[in-house]
C-alpha positions, 0 to 999 in steps of 0.5 A, a space after each residue: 777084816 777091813 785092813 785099818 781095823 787090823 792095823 789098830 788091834 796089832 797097834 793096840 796089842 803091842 802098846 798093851 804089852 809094852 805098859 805091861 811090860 812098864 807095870 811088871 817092872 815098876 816098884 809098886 804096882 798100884 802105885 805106878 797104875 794109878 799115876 800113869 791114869 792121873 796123868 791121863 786124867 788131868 790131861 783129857 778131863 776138859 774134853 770129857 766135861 764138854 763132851 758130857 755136857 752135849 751128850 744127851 742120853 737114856 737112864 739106861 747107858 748111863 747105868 751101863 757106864 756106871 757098870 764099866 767104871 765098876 767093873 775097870 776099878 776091879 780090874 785095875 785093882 786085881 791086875 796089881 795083884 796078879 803081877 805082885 804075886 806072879 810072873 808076867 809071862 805066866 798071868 798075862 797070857 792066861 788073862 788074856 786068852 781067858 778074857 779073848 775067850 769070854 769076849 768073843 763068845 758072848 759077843 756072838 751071842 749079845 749083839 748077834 755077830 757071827 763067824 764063819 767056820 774058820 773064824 772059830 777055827 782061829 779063835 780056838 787056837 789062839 785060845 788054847 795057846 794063849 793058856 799053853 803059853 802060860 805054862 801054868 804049874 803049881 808044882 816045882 821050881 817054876 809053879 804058878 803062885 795059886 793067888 797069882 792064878 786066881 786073880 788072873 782068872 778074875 782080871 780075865 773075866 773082868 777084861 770081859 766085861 768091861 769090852 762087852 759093857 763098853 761097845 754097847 756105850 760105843 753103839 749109844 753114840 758116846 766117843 772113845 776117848 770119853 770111855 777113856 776118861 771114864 776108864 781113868 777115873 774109875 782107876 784113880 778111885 780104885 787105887 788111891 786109897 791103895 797108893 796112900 797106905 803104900 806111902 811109896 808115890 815120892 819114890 815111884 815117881 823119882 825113879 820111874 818118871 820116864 815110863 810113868 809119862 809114856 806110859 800114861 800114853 800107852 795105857 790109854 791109848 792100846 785101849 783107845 785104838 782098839 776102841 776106834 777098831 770096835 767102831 768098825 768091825 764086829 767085836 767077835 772078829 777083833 777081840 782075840 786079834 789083839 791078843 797079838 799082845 802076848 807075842 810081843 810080851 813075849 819077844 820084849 821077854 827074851 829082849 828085855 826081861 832076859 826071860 828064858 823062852 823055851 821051844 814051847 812060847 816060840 811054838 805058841 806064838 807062832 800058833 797064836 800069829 796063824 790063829 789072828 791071820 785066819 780070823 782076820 783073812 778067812 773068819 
């Protein structure tokens, strides 16, 4: 793997833990999404109206932008209610590693990519420590909320196929930061009706501002790295590289959160840092 690409998955990994980490600590989730992609909005909409102005593409891509605003306003929605009703450290592994999963199989299959044998060696471990790292249980003081589970799985398979959806629009010649812009304003569409019958945006913004404003950088920006990354190299070989993230989520779990990290999240992370240096050195 070419040694820039790798620079922006990791750097994508850890802005995607850190706004994460931002959504996970806010008052109401859907409320503080839908501000930090405003912000977003606003700010890259001049770019995105020259830029849509120039393009010149078939009925085809346009549909398969239709699709990725579809399927991120799903994904939008569901990822506040995964973090609603569960903890961070149990839901954002599991969708991670089922979206990695999902990604990086169909990849091989839909634009004909390949990996060499420790490539699927890497993706396997990290994989199934990304669903260790869970620590899924529906039984005892620490188990998984079942609603918490479901909307997971379902922010998984959508992380999927938004990243499948989005690197054949990459391929047809439309830039990042247009994908990016589209990403906004499906989110913004998605949640407004939310954020209006929450009646909480005048307290989520006096109390968050700071994390609302930097994470209206993070947000878009984890994906924009890994965007620039997919224009490089093959998405089979960088898709289970960014789960990099769940390492990170887990130090600014112990760090920040006060989280209780048993020998098990230490071993996984350890497994899931051998499984990206296998597919970046050796798959």
């Amino acid at each position: 793997m070419e040694l820039l690409s790798l620079l922006l998955v990791l750097s994508s990994g850890l802005t995607h833990a850190l706004w994460n980490l931002f959504t996970k600590r806010s008052i109401h989730k859907s409320v503080f999404l839908w501000c930090i992609h405003s912000v977003t909005l606003i700010f890259l909409m001049p770019y995105f109206l020259i830029e849509m102005s120039k393009l010149q593409l078939s009925p085809h891509i346009y549909g398969l932008m239709l699709l990725s605003m579809t399927i991120q306003g799903c994904y939008i929605t569901l990822l506040s209610k995964a973090y609603t009703h569960g903890d961070m450290s149990q839901v954002y592994p599991f969708m991670r590693g089922l979206g990695a999963m999902l990604t990086s199989l169909c990849s091989l299959v839909l634009f004909h990519e390949q990996l060499k044998p420790l490539g699927y060696m890497g993706l396997g471990i990290i994989t199934f420590s990304l669903f260790a790292l869970s620590s899924l249980r529906f039984r005892g003081p620490s188990g998984v909320n079942p609603k918490a589970l479901i909307y997971a799985c379902l922010v998984g398979l959508c992380i999927s196929g938004y990243t499948l959806t989005d690197k054949a629009i990459l391929d047809a010649g439309v830039s990042p930061v247009t994908l990016i812009q589209l990403s906004n304003i499906s989110y913004f569409i998605a949640l407004i009706i939310p954020v209006m019958l929450a009646g909480q945006l005048k307290q989520e913004w006096s109390l968050n501002w700071r994390t609302i404003l930097l994470g209206s950088i993070l947000a878009p920006g984890s994906y924009l790295l890994f965007l620039f990354a997919m224009r490089l190299t093959p998405l089979a070989h960088i898709a289970p590289v960014r789960e990099i993230s769940t390492v990170f989520g887990t130090i600014l779990g112990i760090l920040v959160l006060r989280e209780q990290q048993g020998w098990r999240r230490i071993l996984t992370s350890m497994l899931i840092t051998f499984g990206i240096i296998a597919i970046a050195l050796w798959g």
